[in-house]
N, C-alpha and C positions, 0 to 999 in steps of 0.2 A: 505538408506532412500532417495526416491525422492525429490531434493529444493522445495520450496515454489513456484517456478514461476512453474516448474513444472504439480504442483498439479491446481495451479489455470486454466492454460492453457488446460492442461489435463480434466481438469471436464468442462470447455466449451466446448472442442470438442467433449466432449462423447455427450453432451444434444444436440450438432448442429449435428454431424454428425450421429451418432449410433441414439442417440432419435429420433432424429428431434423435440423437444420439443421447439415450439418457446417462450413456456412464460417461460422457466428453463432457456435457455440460453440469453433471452435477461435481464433477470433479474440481471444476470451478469455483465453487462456492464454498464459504465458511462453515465449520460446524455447528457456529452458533447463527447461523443466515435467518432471516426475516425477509419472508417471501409477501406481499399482497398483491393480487390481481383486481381485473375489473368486478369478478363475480360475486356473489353472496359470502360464499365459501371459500373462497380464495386467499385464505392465508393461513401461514402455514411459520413456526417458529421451530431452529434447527433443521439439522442436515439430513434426519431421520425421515421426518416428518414431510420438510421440501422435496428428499425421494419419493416416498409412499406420494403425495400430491402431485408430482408429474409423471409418475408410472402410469397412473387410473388416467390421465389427460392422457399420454400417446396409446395405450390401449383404445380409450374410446374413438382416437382422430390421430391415426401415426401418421396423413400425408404431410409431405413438406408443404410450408406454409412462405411464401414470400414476404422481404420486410423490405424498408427502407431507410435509413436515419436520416431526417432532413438537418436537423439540425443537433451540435452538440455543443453544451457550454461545462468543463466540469472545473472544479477547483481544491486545490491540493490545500485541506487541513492542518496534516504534517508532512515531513518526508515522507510516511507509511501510509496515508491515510484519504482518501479523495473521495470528491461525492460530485456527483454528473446528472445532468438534467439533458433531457432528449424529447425531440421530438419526433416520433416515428409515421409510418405509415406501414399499417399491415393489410396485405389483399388475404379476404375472407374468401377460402375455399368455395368453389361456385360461383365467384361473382361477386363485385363489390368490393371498397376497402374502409379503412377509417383511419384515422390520424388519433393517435394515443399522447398522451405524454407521460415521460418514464424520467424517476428518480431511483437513483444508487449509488451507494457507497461502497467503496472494498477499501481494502487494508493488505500492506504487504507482510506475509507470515514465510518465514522461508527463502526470502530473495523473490518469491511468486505471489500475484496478485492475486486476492480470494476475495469472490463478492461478501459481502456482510450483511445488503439491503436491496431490497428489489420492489420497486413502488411503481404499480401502472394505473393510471386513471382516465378516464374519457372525462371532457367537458360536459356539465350539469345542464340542460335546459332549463332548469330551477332557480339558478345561482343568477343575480345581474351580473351583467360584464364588468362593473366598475369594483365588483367586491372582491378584494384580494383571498383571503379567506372567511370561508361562510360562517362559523362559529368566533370570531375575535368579534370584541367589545371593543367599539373606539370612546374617547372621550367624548360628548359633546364638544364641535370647533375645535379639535385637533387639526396641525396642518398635515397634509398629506405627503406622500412620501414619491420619489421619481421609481421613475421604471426601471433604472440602474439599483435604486436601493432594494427597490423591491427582488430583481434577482439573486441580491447576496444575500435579502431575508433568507430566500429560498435555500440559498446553499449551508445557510449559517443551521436550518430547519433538516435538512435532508441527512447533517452529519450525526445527527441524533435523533433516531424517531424509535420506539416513539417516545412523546415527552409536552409538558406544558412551556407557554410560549408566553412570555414576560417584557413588556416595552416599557419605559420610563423616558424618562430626561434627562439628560446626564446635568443634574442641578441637584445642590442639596436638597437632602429628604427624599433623592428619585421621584417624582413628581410623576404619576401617572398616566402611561401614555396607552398601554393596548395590554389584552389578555385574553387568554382562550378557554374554552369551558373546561378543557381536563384539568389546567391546572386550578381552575375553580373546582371542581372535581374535588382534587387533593387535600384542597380545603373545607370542603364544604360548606360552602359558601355560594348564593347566587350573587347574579354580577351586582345587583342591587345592594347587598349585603357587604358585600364586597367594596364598594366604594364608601360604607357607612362605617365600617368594620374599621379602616385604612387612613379614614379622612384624603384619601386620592394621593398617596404617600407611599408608593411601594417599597419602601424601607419599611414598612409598618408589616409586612409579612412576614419576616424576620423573626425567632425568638429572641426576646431585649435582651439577652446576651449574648448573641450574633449582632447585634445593627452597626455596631460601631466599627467593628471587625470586618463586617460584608460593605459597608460603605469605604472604607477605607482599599479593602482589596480592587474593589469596581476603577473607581477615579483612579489610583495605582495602575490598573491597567488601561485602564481608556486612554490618559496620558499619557503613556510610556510605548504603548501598541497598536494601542485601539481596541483589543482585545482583554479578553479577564477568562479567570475558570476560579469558582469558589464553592465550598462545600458550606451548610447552615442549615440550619432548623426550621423546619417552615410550617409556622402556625396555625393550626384547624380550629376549627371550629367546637365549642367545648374546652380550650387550653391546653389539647393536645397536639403533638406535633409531628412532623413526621422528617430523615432527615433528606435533604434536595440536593442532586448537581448540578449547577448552573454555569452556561458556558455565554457570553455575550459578547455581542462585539458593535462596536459604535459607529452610528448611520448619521444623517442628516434629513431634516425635512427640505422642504422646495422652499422653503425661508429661512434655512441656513441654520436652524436649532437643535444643537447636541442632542441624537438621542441615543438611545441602545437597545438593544431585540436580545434578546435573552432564551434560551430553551432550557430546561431542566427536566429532569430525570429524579425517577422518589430510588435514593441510593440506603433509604433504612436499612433495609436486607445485608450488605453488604456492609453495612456500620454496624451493625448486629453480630456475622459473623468475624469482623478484624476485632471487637471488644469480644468476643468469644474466644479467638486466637491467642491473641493477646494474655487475656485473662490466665487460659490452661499453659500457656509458657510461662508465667512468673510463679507457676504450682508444683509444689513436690509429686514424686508421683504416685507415693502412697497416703500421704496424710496431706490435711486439707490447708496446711502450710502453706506460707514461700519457699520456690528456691532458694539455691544460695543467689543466683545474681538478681533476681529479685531484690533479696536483703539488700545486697550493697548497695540497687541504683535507691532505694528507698530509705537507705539512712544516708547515703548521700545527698540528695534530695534537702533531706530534713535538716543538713547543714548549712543550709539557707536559711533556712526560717528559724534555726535555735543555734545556740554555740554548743551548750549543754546540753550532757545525756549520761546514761550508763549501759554499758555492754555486759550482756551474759553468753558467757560461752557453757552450754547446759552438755554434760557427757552420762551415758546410762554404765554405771561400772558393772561390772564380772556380767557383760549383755554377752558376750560369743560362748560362756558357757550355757547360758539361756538357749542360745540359740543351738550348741551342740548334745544338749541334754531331752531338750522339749522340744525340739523341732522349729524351723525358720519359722511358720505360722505363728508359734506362739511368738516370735519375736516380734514378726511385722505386730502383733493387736499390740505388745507393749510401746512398739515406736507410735500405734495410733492413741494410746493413753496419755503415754507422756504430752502430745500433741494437746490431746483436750484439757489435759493439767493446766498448760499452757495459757490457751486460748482462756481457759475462766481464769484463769490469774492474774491478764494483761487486760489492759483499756484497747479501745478501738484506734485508739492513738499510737499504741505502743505496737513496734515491728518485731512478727514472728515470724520464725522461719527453719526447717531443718534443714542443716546445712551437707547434711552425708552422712549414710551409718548412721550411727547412733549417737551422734554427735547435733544438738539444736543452739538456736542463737536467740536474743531478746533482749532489743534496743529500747530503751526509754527513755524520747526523749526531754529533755528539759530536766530530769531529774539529774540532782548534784546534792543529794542527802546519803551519805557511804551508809548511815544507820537505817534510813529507809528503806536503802538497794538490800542490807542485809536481811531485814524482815521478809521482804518480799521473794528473796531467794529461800528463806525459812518455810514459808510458805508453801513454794513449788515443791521442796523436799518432801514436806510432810504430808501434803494431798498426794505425790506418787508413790510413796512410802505406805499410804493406807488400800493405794489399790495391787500395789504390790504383795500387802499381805493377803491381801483375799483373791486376788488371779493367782497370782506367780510365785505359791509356796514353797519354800525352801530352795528360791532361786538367789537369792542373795540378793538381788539386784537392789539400786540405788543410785543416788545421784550425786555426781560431782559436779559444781560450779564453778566456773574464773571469772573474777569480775574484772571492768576497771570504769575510770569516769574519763567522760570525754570532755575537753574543754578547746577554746579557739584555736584554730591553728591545724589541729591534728586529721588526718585522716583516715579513712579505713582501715589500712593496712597498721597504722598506730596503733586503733584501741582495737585491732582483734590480735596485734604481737599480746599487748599487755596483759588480755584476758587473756590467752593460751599460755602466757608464764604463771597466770595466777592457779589455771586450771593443773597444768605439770605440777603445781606447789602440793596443791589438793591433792592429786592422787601419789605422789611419792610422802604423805602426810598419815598414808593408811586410806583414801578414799570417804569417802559420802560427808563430804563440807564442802565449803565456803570460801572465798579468799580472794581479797583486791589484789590488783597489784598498780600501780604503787600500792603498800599501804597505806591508811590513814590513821 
C-alpha cells in the first residue's frame, strides 16, 4: 500500500503533469503554497501567484508530460502535517528523460490535504558528491554524520523552508557543530566572524536574556522526545536582534555523539504584530487609556510585587447634560482631557485606565499615605476644573473621587467595592470631592 504523502503528491502530478488540468491541481494546493522549480524564475509564493506561474507554463507547453515516482520516503510532523521527499523520473517532450528530486510538505485544512511546499531540484555537476549541503560550514574534524541521519536532516529541513539551519552538541554551552549562510545572513555575520563572535558556543547567539531559558527549553526537549520548538532573540551583528523560530531534533554522529540540527525561521514580523494585538486590546477605545480588564490584570499583577496601594475611582459629574446640551463630541474631547489630566498627574508606575463612560480608575501602587492620596486627588480636581473652565463653559462639570487603600490580603473586587462606597458617599455629599472609605 502506497503512504499518504505518496498518494497526495502522486495525484498532483498526475493533474499537472499527465492532465495538465490547471484548476484540478491548483485546487490542491494551499493559499499560502511555496512553489520552486528547477528554472531561474521558478518560484512563486501563494496561491495567486502559483496560478498566474502555471497558466503561462501550460499555455507555452499544454502536452501531457509522463512521470514516474521511483522512490518515496515521507514523514508525518504532526497528525496535520507531512513532508515527503521523492525521486522522480520525467520524460522530456521529444525524447529524453531526467531524474529530478522533489521535496514537500502539505498540511491537512478541512479534513483535505493541501500542498504548502513544492521544491524540485536536479543534481549540481558543481557540488562534490560527498557535500551534503553546499553552503553549511562544518567545524574543522567534526565527525560525520550516517545516511540515515542525514535523511531526517532532510525532513527535519523540508518541514520549514525556507529558513537558517543550526547544528550543535547536545553539551553544555551547545558546542558548535554546523551552519548555513542564511542564518549567517540574519546575523550578519561571516562564518569567520561568526566563530570569533560565539567562541564556537551556539548558545552565544542567543540574547543573554534568552540563554538560559533557550538551553533549558532544548535538553527539556531532547530528553523528553528528542525534539524541542523554542522562540528567542537572535543576535546581529551591531547589538541588534532579530526574533527566531527554532524547531530541532536530536541525531547522532557515526561515533555515537549527541547532536541537534536545528532550522529557524526570522518570526519578528509576527512578534510585531501579537505585541501590536496585544497592545490595542488592553486600550480603551477612545482615549489613550487602559481598559477595564487591562486594569485589573495589571493591578493584579502588582499584587505581587507590593501589598500596598491606593485606588481611585475618578466619575465626571453632571457629564450626560454635557453630553445632551453640547453634543456627544464635546463629551468624547472631555473623556479625552480628563484622560490627559490623568496621565500628567500619575508616574509611569502608577495604573491608568477608563473604566466605561465617564467613569476612570487610578491605582498607586505602594502608596499607603491617606494624606498623599488626598493631594493627589486635589490635584486631578483642580487641573480638570481649569480645563473645564476654559473648554466646557457653563457645563458644570467636575469631578467626584472614591478612594480606598489596599493592604494584604485583599483583592480586586475589595478595593474597587470600597472606592465605589466612597465615591456614592461623594456624590449623595452635593458632588466634586473627595472620600476614603474606610475612613482615616
Amino acid at each position: 500500500m502506497k503512504s499518504e504523502g505518496f498518494q497526495v503528491f502522486n495525484n498532483f502530478f498526475h493533474a499537472y503533469l499527465r492532465e495538465r488540468d490547471l484548476d484540478k491541481f491548483c485546487a490542491m494546493v494551499s493559499e499560502n503554497v511555496v512553489s520552486i522549480g528547477t528554472g531561474k524564475h521558478e518560484l512563486c509564493v501563494g496561491k495567486a501567484a502559483f496560478r498566474e506561474m502555471y497558466s503561462m507554463e501550460l499555455l507555452s507547453a499544454p502536452d501531457p508530460v509522463n512521470f514516474e515516482i521511483l522512490e518515496c520516503s515521507d514523514s508525518f510532523v504532526s497528525d496535520t502535517f507531512l513532508s515527503c521527499f521523492l525521486h522522480m523520473r520525467v520524460d522530456i517532450p521529444g525524447g529524453g528523460s531526467f531524474i529530478g528530486r522533489f521535496t514537500g510538505s502539505c498540511a491537512k485544512l478541512d479534513g483535505e490535504w493541501r500542498i504548502t511546499n513544492l521544491h524540485m531540484s536536479l543534481p549540481s555537476p558543481e557540488q562534490p558528491e560527498d557535500s551534503f549541503f553546499p553552503d553549511l560550514h562544518y567545524k574543522e574534524g567534526a565527525e560525520s554524520i550516517s545516511g540515515e541521519t542525514a535523511r531526517a536532516l532532510t525532513y527535519s529541513i523540508s518541514s520549514v523552508v525556507p529558513g537558517g539551519i543550526l547544528g550543535a552538541y547536545a553539551e553544555e554551552g551547545l558546542p558548535f557543530y554546523t551552519i548555513n549562510n542564511e542564518l549567517l545572513q540574519y546575523m550578519g555575520l561571516s562564518y569567520e566572524e561568526f566563530l570569533q563572535a560565539t567562541g564556537e558556543m551556539t548558545l552565544n547567539i542567543a540574547h543573554p536574556d534568552d540563554r538560559r531559558m533557550v538551553e533549558r527549553v532544548v535538553f527539556s526537549g531532547l530528553h523528553s522526545s528528542g525534539e524541542y520548538e523554542v522562540q528567542f532573540r537572535l543576535m546581529q551583528k551591531g547589538a541588534s536582534f532579530v526574533w527566531m523560530y527554532a524547531r530541532g531534533k536530536k541525531l547522532q554522529t557515526v561515533n555515537g555523539r549527541d547532536i541537534f540540527i536545528s532550522v529557524m525561521i526570522n518570526i519578528s514580523r509576527m512578534i510585531e504584530m501579537q505585541e501590536m494585538l496585544t497592545f490595542e486590546a488592553s486600550r480603551d477605545v477612545l482615549t489613550p487609556l487602559l481598559n477595564r480588564r487591562a486594569l485589573i490584570k495589571m493591578i493584579e499583577d502588582s499584587f505581587r510585587v507590593q501589598d500596598t496601594g491606593c485606588f481611585f475611582i475618578i466619575d465626571i459629574d453632571n457629564f450626560k447634560k454635557l453630553n445632551d446640551t453640547m453634543g456627544h463630541q464635546v463629551g468624547d474631547a472631555a473623556l479625552k482631557d480628563i484622560s490627559k489630566v490623568l496621565l500628567r498627574r500619575t508616574r509611569s508606575t502608577d495604573i491608568v485606565a477608563r473604566l466605561g463612560g465617564d467613569e476612570f480608575a487610578v491605582y498607586y501602587p505602594g502608596l499607603e499615605v491617606p494624606d498623599v492620596a488626598a493631594r493627589r486627588a486635589d490635584q486631578i480636581q483642580k487641573d480638570f476644573a481649569a480645563v473645564a473652565r476654559k473648554k466646557y463653559t457653563g457645563s458644570n462639570i467636575s469631578l467626584s473621587i472614591g478612594s480606598t487603600m489596599r493592604t494584604a490580603g485583599m483583592n480586586f473586587d475589595d478595593i474597587y467595592r470600597n472606592a465605589d462606597y466612597a465615591l456614592y458617599a461623594v456624590k449623595n455629599s452635593g458632588k466634586k470631592g473627595f472620600r476614603m472609605w474606610p475612613e482615616m
